[in-house]
Backbone as numpy.savetxt, mean C-alpha at the origin, in Angstrom:
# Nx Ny Nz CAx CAy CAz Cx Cy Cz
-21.02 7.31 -2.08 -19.74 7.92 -2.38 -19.47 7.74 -3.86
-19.24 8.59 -4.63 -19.21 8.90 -6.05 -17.50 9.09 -6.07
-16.62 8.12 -7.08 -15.49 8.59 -6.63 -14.66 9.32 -8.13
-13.59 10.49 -8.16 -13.50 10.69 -10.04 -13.32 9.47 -10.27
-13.79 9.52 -11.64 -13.66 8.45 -12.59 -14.89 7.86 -12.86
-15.92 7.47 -11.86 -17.12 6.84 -11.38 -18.23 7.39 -12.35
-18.92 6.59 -13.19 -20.47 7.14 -13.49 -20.86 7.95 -12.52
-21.37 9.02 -12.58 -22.31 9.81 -12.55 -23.75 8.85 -11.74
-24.03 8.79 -10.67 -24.87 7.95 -10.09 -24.49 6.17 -9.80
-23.39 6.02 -10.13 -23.29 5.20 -9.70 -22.21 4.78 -8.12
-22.36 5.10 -7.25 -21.26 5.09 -6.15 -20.64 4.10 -6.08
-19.21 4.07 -5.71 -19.17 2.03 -4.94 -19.74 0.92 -4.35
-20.65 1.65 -3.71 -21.45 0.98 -2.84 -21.96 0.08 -3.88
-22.69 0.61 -4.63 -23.66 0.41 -5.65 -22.86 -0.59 -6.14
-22.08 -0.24 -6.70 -21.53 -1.00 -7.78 -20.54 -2.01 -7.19
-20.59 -2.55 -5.97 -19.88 -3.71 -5.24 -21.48 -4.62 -5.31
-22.20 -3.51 -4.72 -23.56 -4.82 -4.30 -24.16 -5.61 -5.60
-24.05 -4.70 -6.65 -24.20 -5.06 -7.98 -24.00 -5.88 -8.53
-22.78 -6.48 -7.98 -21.66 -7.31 -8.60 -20.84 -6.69 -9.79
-21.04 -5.32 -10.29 -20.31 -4.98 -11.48 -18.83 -5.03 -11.27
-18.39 -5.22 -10.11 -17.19 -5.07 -9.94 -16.83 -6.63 -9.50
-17.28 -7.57 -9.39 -16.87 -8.95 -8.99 -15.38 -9.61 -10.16
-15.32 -10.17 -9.67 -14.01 -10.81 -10.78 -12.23 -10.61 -9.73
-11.59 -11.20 -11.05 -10.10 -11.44 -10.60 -9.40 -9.23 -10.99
-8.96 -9.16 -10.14 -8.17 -7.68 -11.10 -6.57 -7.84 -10.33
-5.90 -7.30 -11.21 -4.60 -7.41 -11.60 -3.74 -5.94 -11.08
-2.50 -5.72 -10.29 -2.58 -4.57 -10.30 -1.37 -3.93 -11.40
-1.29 -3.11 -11.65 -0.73 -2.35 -13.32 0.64 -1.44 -12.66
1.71 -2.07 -12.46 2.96 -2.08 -11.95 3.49 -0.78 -12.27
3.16 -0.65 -13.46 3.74 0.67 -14.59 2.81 2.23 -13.95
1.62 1.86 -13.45 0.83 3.09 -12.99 0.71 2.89 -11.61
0.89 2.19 -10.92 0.70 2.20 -9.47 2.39 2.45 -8.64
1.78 2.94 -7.37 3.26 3.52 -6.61 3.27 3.17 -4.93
4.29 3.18 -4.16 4.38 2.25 -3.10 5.40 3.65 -2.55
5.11 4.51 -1.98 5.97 5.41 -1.40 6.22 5.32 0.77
7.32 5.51 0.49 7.39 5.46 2.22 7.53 6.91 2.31
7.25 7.42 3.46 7.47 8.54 3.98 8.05 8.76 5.50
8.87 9.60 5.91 9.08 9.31 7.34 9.89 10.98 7.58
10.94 10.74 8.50 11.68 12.33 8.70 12.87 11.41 9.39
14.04 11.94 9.02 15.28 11.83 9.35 16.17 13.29 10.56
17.41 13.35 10.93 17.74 14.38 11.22 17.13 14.87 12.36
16.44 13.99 13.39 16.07 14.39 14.20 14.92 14.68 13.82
14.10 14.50 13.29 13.19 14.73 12.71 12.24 16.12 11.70
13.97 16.67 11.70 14.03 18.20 11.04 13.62 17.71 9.38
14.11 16.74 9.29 14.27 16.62 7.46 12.92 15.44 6.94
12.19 16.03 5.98 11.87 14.69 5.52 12.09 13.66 4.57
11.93 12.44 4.56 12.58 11.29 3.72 11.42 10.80 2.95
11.50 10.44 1.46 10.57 9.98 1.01 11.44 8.99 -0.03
10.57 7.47 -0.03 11.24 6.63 -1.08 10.34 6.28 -1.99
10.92 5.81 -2.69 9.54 4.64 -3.70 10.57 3.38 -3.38
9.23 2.71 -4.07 9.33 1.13 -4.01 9.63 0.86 -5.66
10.29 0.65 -6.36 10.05 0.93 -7.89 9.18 -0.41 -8.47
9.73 -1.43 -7.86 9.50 -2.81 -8.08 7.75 -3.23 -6.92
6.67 -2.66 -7.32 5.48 -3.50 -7.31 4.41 -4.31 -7.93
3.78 -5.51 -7.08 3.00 -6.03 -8.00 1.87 -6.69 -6.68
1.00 -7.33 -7.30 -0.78 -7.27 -6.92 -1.43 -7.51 -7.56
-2.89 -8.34 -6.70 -4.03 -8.71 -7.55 -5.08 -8.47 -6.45
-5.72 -8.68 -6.86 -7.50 -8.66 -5.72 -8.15 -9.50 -6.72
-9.23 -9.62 -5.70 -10.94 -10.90 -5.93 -11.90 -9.62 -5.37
-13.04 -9.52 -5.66 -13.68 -8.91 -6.03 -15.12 -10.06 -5.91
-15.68 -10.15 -4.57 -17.00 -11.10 -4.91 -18.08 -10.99 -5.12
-19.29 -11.64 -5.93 -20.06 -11.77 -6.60 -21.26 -10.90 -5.50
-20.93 -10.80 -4.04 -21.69 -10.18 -2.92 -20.52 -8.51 -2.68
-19.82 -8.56 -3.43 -19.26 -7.11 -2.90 -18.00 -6.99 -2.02
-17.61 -8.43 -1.76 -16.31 -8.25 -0.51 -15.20 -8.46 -1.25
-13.63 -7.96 -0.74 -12.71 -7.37 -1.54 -11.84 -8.24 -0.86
-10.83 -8.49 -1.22 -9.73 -8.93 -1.18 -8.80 -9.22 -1.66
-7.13 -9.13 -1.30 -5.98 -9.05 -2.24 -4.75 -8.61 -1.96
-3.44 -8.48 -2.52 -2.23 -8.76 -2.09 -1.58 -7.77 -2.46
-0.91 -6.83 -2.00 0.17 -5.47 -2.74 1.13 -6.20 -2.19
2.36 -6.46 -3.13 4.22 -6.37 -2.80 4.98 -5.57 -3.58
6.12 -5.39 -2.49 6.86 -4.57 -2.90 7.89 -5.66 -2.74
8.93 -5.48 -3.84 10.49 -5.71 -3.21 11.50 -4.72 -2.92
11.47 -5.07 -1.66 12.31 -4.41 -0.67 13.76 -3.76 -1.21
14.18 -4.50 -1.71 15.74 -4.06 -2.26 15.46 -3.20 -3.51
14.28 -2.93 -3.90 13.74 -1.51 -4.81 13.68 -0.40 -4.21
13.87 -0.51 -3.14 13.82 0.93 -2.39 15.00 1.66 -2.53
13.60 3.14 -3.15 15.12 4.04 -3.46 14.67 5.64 -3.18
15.74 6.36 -2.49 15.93 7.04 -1.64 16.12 8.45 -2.50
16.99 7.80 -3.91 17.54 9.16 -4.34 19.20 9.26 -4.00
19.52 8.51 -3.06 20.71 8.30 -1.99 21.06 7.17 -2.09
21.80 6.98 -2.78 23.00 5.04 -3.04 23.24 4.90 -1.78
23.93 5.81 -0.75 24.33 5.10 0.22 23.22 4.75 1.13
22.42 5.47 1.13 21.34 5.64 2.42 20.83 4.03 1.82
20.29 3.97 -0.16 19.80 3.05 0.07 20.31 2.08 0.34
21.34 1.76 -0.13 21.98 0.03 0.55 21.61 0.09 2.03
22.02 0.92 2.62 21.75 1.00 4.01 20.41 0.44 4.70
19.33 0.77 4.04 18.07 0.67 4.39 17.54 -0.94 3.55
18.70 -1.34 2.78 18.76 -2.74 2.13 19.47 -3.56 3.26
20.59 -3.10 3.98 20.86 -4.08 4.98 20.04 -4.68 6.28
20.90 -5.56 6.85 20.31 -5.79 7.80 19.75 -4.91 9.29
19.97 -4.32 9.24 20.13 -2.88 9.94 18.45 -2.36 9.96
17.90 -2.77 8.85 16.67 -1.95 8.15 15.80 -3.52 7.47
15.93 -3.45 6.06 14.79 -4.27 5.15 15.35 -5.41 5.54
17.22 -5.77 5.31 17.28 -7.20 5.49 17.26 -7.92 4.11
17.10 -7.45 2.94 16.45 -7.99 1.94 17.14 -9.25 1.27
18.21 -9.46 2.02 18.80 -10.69 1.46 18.20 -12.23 1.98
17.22 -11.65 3.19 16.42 -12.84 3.95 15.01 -12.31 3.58
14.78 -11.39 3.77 13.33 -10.57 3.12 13.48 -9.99 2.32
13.43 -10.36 0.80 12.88 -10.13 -0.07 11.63 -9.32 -0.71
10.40 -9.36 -0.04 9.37 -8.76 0.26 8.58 -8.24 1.25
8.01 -7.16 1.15 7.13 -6.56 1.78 5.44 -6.37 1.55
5.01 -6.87 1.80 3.22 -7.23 1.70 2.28 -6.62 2.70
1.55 -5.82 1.79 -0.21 -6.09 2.18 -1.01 -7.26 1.95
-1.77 -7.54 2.69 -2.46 -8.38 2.38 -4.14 -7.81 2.70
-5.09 -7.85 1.95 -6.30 -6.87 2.42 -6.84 -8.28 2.99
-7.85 -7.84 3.41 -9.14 -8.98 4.16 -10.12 -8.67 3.99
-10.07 -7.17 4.07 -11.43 -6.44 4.10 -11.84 -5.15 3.22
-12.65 -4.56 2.70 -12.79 -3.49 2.48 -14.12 -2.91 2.69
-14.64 -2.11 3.56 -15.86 -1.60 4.02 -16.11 0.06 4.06
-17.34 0.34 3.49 -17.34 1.87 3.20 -16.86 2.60 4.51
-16.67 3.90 4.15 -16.28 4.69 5.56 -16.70 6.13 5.53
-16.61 6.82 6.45 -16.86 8.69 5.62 -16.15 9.18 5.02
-14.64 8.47 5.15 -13.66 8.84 4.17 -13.59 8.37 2.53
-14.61 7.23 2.24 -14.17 6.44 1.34 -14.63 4.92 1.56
-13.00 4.33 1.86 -13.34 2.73 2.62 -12.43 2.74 3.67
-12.71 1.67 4.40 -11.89 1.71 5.32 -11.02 -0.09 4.96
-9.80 -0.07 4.65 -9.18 -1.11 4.93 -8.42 -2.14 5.74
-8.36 -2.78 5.60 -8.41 -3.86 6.74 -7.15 -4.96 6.57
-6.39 -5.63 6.79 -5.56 -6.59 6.84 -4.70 -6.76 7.93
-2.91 -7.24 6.76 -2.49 -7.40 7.66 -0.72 -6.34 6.76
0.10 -6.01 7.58 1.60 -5.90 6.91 2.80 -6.96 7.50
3.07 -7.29 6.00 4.64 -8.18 6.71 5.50 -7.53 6.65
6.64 -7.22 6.84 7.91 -6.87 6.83 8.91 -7.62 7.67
9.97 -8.34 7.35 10.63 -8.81 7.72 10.04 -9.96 8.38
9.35 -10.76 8.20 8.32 -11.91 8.53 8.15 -11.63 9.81
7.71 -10.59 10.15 6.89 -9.62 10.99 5.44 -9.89 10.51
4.39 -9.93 10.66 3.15 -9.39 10.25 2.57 -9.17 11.30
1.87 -8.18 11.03 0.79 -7.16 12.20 -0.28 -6.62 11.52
-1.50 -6.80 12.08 -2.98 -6.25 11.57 -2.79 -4.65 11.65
-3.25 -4.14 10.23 -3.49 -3.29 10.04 -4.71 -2.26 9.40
-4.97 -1.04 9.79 -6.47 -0.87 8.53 -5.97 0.66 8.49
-6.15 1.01 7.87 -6.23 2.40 6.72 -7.16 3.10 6.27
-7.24 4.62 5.86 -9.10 4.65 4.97 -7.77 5.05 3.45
-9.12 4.74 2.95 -8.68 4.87 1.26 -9.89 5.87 0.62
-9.22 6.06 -0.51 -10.19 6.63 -1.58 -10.24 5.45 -2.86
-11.25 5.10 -3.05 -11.18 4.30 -4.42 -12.00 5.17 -5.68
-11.96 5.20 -6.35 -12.34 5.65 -7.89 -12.31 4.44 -9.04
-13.40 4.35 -9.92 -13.38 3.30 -10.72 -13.88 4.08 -12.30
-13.20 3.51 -12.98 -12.90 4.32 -14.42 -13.35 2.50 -15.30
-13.36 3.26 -16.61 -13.36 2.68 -17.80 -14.47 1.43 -17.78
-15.58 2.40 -17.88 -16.67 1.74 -17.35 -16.94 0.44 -16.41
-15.89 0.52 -15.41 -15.76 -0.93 -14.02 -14.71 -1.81 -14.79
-13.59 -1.06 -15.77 -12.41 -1.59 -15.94 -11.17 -2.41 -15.26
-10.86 -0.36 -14.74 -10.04 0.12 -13.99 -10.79 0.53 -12.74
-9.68 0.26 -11.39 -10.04 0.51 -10.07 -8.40 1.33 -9.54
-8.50 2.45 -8.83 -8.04 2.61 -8.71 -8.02 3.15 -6.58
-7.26 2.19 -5.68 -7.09 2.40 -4.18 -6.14 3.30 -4.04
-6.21 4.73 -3.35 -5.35 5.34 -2.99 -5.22 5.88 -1.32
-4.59 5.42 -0.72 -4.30 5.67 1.01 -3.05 5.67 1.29
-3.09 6.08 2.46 -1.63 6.20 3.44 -1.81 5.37 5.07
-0.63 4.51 5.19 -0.57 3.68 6.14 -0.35 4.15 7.00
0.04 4.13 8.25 0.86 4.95 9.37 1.75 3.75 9.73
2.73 3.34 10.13 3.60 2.30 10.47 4.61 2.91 11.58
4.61 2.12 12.54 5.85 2.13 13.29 7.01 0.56 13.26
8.14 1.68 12.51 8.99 0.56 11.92 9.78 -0.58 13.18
9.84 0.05 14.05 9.71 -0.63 15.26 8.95 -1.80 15.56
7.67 -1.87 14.85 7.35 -3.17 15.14 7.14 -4.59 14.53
8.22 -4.03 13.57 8.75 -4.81 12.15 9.79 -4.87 12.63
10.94 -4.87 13.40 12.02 -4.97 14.19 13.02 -4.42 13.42
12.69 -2.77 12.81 13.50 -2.04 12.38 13.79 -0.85 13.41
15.12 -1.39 13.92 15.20 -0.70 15.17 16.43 0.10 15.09
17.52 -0.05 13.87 18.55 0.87 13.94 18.04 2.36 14.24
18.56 3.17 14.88 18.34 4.38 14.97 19.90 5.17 15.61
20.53 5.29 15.07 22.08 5.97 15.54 21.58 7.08 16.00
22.23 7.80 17.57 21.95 8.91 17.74 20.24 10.01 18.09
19.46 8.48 17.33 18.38 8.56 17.40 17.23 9.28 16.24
18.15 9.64 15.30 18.27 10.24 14.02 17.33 10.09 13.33
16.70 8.76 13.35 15.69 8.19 12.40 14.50 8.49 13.24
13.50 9.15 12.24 11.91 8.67 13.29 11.76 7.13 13.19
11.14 6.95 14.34 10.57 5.25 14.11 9.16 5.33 13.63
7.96 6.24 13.47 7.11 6.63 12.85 6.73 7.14 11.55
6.45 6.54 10.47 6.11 6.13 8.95 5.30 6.31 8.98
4.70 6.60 7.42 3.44 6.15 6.84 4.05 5.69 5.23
3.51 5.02 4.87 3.44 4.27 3.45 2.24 4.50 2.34
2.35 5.05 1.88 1.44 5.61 0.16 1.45 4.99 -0.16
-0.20 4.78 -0.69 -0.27 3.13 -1.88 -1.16 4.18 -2.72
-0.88 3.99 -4.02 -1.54 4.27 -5.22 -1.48 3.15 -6.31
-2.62 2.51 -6.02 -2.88 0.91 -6.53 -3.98 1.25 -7.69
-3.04 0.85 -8.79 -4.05 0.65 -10.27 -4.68 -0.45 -10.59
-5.56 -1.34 -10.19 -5.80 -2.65 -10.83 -6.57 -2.76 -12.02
-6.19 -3.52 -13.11 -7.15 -3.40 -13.93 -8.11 -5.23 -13.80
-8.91 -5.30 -14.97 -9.68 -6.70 -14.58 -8.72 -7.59 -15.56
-8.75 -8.98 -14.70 -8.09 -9.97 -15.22 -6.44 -10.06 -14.98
């Protein structure tokens, strides 16, 4: 799998078994994005937030295996909508005055036909539940920059986000990660 950005012959594969990619990487707050997605309104309308406030690192080992941490803070979530967001800041929803954060945590990362396939776990609301995802990764600036891009599927339900008035809210999500890490 050759991903943009990637030498020209060199795939991920390659370049995990290599070790060219081993080391600490950092993720780059200013270029990376944490979007929720879902449908409101009965599920006529759709809702999309960002997370404004993320941060992250990964390990990267000397044999090729990946691992590492995306957070968001929760009370960054923004809607576009002051009221909606406090709303989705209370307890009702994030809670963020007891949860503060929201985390990936990877464990794993293993090729896939999509890309990779990822592996961990999500907290929300000191909830955590195993999760895996496929991604696309792309690596730039000659094994600089790495860049993970996927979508989660989440049911907020099992993070014990259960307000739903009327029934209004889907309880079915997905979450966009567009993760920049650079090395070090």
């Amino acid at each position: 799998m050759t991903s943009p950005g990637q030498p020209a012959g060199q795939p991920l594969q390659a370049l995990l078994a290599d070790g060219s990619l081993a080391g600490e990487w950092t993720l780059d707050p200013a270029r990376s994005e944490v979007i929720l997605h879902t449908r409101h309104t009965w599920g006529l309308l759709p809702l999309r937030g960002a997370f404004t406030r993320v941060s992250g690192h990964g390990t990267v080992t000397e044999t090729g295996q990946a691992s590492g941490v995306i957070a968001v803070t929760a009370e960054s979530v923004d809607t576009k909508n002051p009221q909606r967001d406090k709303h989705l800041r209370s307890a009702d929803f994030f809670d963020v005055g007891n949860h503060p954060e929201i985390t990936v945590a990877v464990e794993s990362v293993t090729p896939s036909p999509a890309g990779v396939r990822v592996a961990g776990t999500l907290t929300v609301r000191d909830r955590t539940k195993p999760v895996s995802f496929e991604a696309q990764v792309s690596v730039a600036d000659g094994g600089g920059e790495l860049t993970l891009h996927g979508e989660l599927p989440v049911n907020r339900g099992d993070y014990g986000l259960n307000w739903n008035f009327l029934g209004i809210a889907a309880m079915d999500s997905r979450i966009e990660v567009r993760a920049v890490f650079t090395r070090g």
